[in-house]
C-alpha beads as a LAMMPS data file, in Angstrom:
LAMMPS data file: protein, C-alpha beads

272 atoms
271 bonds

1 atom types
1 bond types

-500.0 500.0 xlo xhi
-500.0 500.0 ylo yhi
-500.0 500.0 zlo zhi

Masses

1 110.0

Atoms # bond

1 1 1 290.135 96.010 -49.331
2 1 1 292.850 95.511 -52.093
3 1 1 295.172 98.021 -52.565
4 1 1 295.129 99.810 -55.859
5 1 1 297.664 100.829 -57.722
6 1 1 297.773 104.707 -58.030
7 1 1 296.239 105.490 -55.298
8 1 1 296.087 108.041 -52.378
9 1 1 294.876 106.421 -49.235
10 1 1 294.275 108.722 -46.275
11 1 1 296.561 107.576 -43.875
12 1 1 299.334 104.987 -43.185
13 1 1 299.736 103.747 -39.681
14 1 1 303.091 101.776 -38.427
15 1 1 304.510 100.807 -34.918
16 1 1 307.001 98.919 -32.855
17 1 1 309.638 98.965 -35.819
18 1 1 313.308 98.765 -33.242
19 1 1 314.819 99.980 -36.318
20 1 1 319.065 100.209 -35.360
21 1 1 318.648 96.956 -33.263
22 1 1 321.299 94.280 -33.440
23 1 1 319.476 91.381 -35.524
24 1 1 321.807 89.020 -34.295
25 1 1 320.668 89.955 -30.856
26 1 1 317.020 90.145 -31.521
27 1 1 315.077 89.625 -34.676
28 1 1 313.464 92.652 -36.383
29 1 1 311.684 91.857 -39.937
30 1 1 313.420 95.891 -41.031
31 1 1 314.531 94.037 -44.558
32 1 1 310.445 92.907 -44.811
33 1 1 309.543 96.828 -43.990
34 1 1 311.328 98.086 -46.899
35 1 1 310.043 95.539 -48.815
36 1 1 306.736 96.285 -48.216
37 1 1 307.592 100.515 -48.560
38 1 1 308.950 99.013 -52.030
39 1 1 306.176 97.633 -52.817
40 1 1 304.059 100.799 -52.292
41 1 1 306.291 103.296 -54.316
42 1 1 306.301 100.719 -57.073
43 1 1 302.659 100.806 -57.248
44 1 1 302.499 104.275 -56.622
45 1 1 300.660 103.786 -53.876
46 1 1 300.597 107.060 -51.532
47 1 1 299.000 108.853 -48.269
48 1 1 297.815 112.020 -47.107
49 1 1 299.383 111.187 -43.254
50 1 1 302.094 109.022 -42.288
51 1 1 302.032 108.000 -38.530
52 1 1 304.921 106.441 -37.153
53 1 1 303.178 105.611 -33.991
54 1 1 306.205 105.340 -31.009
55 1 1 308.955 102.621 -30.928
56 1 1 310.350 103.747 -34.302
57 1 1 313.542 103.881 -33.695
58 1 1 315.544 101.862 -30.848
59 1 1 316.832 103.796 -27.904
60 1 1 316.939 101.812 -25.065
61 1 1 319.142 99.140 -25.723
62 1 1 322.064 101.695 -28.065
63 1 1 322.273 105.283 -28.156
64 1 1 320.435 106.306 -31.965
65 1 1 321.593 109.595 -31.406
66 1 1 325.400 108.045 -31.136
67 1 1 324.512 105.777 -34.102
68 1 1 323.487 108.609 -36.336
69 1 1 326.646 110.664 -35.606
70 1 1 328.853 107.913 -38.190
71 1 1 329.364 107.969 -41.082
72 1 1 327.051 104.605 -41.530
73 1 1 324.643 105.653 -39.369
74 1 1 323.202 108.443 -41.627
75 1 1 323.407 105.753 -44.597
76 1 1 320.753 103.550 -42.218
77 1 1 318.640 106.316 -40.966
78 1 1 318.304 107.561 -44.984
79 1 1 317.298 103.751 -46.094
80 1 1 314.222 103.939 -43.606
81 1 1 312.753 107.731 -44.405
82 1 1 314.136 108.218 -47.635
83 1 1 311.235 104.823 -47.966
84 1 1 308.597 106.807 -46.466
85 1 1 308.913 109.665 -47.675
86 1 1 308.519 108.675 -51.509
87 1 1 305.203 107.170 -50.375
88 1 1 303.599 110.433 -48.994
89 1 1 301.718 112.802 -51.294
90 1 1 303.573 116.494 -51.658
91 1 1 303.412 118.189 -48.393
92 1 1 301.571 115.293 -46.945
93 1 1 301.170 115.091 -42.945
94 1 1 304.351 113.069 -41.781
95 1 1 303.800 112.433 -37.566
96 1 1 306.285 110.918 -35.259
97 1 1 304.816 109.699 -32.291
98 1 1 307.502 109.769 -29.946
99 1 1 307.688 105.935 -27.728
100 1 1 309.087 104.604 -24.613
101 1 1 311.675 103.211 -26.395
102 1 1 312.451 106.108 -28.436
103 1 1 313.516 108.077 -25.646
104 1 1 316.005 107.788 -23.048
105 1 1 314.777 110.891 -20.511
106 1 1 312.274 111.944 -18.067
107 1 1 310.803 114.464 -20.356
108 1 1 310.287 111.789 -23.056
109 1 1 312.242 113.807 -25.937
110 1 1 313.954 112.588 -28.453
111 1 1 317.894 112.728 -29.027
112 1 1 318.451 116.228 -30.148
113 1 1 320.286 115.116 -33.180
114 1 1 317.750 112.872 -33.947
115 1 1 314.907 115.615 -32.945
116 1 1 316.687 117.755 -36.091
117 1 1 317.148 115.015 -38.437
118 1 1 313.503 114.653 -38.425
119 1 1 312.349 117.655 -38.560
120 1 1 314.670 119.212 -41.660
121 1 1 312.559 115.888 -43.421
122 1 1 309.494 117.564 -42.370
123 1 1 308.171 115.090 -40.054
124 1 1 306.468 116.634 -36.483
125 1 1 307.690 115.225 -33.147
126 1 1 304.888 114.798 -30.532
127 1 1 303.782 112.702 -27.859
128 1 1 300.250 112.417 -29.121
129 1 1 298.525 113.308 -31.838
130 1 1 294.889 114.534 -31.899
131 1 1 292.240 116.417 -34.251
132 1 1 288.632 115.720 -34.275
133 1 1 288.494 112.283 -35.020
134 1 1 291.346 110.785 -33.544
135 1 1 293.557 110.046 -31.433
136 1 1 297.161 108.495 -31.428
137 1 1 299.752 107.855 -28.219
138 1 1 301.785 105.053 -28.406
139 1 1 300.117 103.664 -25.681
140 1 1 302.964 103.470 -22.866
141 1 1 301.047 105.872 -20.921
142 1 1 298.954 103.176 -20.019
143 1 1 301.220 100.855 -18.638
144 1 1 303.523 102.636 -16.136
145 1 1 304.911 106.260 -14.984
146 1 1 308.013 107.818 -15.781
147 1 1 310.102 106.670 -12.322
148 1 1 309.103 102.880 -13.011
149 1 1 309.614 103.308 -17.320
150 1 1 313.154 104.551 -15.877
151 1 1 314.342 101.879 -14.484
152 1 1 313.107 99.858 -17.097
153 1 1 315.544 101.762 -19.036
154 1 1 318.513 101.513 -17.316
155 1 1 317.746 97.117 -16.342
156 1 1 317.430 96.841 -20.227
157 1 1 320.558 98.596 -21.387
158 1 1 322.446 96.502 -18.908
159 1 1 320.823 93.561 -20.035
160 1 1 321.174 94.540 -24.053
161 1 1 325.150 95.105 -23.474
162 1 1 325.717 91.992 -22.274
163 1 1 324.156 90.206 -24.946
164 1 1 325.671 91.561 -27.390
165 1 1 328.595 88.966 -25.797
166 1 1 326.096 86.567 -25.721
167 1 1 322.757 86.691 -27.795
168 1 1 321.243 83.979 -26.191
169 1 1 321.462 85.616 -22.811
170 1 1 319.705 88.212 -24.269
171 1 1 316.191 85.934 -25.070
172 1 1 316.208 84.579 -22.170
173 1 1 316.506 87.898 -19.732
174 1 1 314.002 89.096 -22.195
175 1 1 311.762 86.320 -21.769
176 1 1 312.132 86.627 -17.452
177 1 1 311.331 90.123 -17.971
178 1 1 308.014 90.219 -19.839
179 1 1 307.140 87.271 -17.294
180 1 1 307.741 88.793 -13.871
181 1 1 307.693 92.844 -14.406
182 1 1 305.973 93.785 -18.120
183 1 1 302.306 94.331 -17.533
184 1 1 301.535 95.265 -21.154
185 1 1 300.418 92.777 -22.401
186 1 1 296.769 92.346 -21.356
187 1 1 296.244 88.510 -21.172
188 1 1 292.902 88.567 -19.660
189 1 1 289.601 90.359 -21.030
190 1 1 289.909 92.745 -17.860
191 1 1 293.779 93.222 -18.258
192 1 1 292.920 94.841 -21.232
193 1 1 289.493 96.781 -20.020
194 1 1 291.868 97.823 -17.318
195 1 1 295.037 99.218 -19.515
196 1 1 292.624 101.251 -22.205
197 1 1 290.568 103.086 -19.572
198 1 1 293.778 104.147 -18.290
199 1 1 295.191 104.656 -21.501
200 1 1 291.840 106.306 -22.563
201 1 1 291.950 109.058 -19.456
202 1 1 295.369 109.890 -19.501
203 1 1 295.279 110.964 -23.600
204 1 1 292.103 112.317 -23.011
205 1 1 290.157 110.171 -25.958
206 1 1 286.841 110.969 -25.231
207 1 1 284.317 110.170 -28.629
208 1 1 287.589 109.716 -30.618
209 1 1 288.976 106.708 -31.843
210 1 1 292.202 105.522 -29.682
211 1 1 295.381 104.336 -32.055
212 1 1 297.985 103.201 -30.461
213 1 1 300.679 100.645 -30.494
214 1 1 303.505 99.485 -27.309
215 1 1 301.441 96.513 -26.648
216 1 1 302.555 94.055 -29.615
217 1 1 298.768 93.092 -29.961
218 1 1 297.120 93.609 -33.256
219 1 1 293.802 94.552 -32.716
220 1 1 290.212 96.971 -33.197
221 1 1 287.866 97.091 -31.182
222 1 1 284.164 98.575 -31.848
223 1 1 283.327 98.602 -27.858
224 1 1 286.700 100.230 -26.707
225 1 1 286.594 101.971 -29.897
226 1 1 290.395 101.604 -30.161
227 1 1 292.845 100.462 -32.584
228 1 1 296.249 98.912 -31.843
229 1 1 298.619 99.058 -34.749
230 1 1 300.537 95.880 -33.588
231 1 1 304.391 95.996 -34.138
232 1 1 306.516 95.806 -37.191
233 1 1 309.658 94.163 -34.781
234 1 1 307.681 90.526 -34.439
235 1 1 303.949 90.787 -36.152
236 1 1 304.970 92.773 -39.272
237 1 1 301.626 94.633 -39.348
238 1 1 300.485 98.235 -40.347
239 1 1 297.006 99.789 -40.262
240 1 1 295.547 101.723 -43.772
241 1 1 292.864 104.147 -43.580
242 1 1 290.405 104.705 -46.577
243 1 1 287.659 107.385 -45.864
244 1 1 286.219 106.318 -43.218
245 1 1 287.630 102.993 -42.999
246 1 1 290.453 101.905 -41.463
247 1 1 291.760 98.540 -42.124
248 1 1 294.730 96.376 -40.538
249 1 1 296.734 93.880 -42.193
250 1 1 299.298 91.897 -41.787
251 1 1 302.993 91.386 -43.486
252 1 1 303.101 87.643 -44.807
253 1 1 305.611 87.798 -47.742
254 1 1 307.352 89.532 -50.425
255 1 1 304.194 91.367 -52.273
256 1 1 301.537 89.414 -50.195
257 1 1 299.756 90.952 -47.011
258 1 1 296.004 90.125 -45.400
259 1 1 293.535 92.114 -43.952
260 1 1 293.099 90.960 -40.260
261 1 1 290.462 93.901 -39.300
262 1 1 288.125 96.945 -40.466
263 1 1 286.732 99.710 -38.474
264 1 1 284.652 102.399 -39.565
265 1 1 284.379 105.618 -38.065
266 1 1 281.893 106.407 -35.913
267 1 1 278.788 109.160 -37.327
268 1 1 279.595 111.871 -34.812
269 1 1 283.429 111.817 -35.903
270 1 1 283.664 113.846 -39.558
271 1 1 286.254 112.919 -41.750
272 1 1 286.720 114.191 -45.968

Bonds

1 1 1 2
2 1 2 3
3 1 3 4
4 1 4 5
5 1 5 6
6 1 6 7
7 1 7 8
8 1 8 9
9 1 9 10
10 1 10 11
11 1 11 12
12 1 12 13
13 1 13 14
14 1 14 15
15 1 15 16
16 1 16 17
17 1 17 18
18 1 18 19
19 1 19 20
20 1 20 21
21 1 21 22
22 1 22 23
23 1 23 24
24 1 24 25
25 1 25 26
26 1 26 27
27 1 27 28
28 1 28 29
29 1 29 30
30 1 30 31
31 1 31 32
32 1 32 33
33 1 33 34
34 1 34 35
35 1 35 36
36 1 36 37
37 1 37 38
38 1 38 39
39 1 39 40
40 1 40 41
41 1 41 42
42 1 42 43
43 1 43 44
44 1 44 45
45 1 45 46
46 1 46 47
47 1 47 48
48 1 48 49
49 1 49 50
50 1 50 51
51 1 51 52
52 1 52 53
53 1 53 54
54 1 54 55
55 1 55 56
56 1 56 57
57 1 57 58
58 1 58 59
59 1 59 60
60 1 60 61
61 1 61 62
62 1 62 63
63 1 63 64
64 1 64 65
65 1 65 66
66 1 66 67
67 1 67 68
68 1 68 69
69 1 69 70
70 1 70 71
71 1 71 72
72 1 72 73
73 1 73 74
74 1 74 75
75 1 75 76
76 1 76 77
77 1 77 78
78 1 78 79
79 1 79 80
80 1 80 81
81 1 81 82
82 1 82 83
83 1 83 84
84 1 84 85
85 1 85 86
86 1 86 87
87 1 87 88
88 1 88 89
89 1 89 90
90 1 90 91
91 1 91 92
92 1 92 93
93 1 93 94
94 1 94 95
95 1 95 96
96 1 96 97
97 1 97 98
98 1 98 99
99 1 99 100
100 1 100 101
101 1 101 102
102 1 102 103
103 1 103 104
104 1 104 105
105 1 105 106
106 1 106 107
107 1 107 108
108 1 108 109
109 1 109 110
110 1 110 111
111 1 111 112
112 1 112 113
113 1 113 114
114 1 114 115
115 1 115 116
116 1 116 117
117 1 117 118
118 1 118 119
119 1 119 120
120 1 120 121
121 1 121 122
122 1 122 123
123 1 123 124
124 1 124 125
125 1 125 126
126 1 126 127
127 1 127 128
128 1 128 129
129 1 129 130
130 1 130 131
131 1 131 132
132 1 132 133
133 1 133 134
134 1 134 135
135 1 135 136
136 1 136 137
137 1 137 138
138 1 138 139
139 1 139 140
140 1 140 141
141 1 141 142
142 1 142 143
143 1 143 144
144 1 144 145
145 1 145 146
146 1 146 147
147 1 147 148
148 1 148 149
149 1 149 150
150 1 150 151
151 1 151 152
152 1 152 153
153 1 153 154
154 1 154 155
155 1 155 156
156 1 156 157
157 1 157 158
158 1 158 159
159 1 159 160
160 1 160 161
161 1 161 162
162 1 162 163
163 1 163 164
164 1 164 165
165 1 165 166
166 1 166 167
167 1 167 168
168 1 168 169
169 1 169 170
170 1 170 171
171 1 171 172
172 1 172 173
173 1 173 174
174 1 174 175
175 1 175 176
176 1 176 177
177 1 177 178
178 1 178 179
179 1 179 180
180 1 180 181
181 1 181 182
182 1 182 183
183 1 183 184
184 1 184 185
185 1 185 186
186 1 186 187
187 1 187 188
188 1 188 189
189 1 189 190
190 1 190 191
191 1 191 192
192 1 192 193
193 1 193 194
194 1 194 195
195 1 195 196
196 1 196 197
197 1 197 198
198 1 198 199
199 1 199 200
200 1 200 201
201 1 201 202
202 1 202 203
203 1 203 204
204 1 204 205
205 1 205 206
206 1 206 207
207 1 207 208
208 1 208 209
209 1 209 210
210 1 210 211
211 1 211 212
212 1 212 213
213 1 213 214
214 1 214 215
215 1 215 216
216 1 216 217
217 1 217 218
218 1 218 219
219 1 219 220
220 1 220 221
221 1 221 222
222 1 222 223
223 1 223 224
224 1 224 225
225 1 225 226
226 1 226 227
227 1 227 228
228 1 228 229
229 1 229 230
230 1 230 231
231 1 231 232
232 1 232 233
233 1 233 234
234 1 234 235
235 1 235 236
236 1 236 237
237 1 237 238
238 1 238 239
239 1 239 240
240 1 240 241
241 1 241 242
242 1 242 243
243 1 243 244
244 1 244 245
245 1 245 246
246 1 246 247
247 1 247 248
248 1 248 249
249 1 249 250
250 1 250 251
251 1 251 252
252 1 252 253
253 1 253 254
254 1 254 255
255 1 255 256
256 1 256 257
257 1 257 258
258 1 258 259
259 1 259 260
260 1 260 261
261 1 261 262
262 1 262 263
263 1 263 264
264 1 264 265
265 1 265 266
266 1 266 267
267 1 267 268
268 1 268 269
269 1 269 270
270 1 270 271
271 1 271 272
């Protein structure tokens, strides 16, 4: 599908952006994200829903809630939504699907500060999303409970501080970690079988189609019926529904993306 100019797609899907992350720390592609929100609002290019689906903004590693309290810190938060919010139609459906990494609690909630920010832009803050047709979690729930996603927490923020001394520390703790104790990321056929029935009971998906993210692999799947929006912090891709249609692509270059993937709805889901 090319992307006219004009137009008013359905919906707009994005995940696994880090945005606030130290780039000199870790790499985050956030210049290529506005390009591409550029690149939309110049071809008037708009949609119906915006999902931001979990691992928006980073939390772990820095307090965002601390970061939006300066004076620069509203100027970066305003460079991101002020983006997407001239690329949603007039009282459009703007969801924030609240991630592991976007929280920093037991009741997965964002900052309060944050929490308000949002919502005087008119964006709803949930942990999952769901009408008729879909479904969309970030997809943590899949991978580990609250105790364990804890911990996490507090072994990263350690691990982020001291890098910030030392970037190169920082790769190579990451690199141990998603080795030895990160189970999300489904090498195996049956890894993955195993993480979306979990996934798929604990958001209750049922006939719906699954969208979710957290996993950092780009994919759709007719069997599973699932989509997984990738991540914007390493894969620079985003998912685009038309109609029934929803199709993934992928960030290449300034003005240039291709279409990895397109899955149609299923007949007993109804969509306008």
């Amino acid at each position: 599908m090319k992307l006219k100019r004009g137009r008013v797609y359905r919906s707009l899907f994005i995940s696994d952006v880090h945005y606030l992350l130290d780039k000199k720390v870790k790499p985050h592609h956030h210049k290529e994200l506005f390009s591409l929100l550029d690149y939309f609002h110049r071809k008037k290019i708009r949609f119906e829903r915006i999902f931001l689906v979990g691992d928006i903004l980073e939390n772990w590693y820095l307090s965002s809630q601390r970061k939006l309290r300066r004076g620069k810190g509203i100027k970066r938060f305003n460079k991101l939504f002020d983006r997407l919010d001239q690329i949603a139609i007039r009282r459009a459906q703007k969801i924030y699907i609240i991630g592991n990494h976007d929280s920093f609690n037991y009741t997965l909630t964002l900052p309060p500060q944050v929490e308000t920010y949002l919502e005087n832009r008119g964006w709803e803050t949930m942990e999952i999303y769901e009408d008729n047709e879909i479904v969309v979690a970030h997809g943590h729930q899949g991978q580990y409970g609250k105790i364990f996603w804890f911990i996490n927490i507090l072994i990263v923020k350690i691990v982020y501080s001291l890098a910030l001394l030392s970037p190169s520390f920082f790769h190579a703790a990451e690199e141990f970690y998603r080795k030895n104790f990160n189970f999300d990321r489904n090498e195996t056929r049956e890894e993955m079988l195993q993480y979306y029935s979990i996934l798929s009971n604990r958001v209750r998906q049922k006939n719906r189609l699954l969208i979710s993210g957290h996993t950092h692999q780009f994919l759709a799947s007719e069997d599973l019926y699932v989509i997984n929006t990738g991540d914007w912090v390493e894969s620079r891709t985003f998912v685009i529904q038309d109609g029934d249609i929803f199709y993934g692509y992928v960030y290449k270059k300034k003005n240039i993306f291709e279409r990895e993937f397109k899955l149609k709805l299923r007949k007993n889901s109804t969509t306008r």
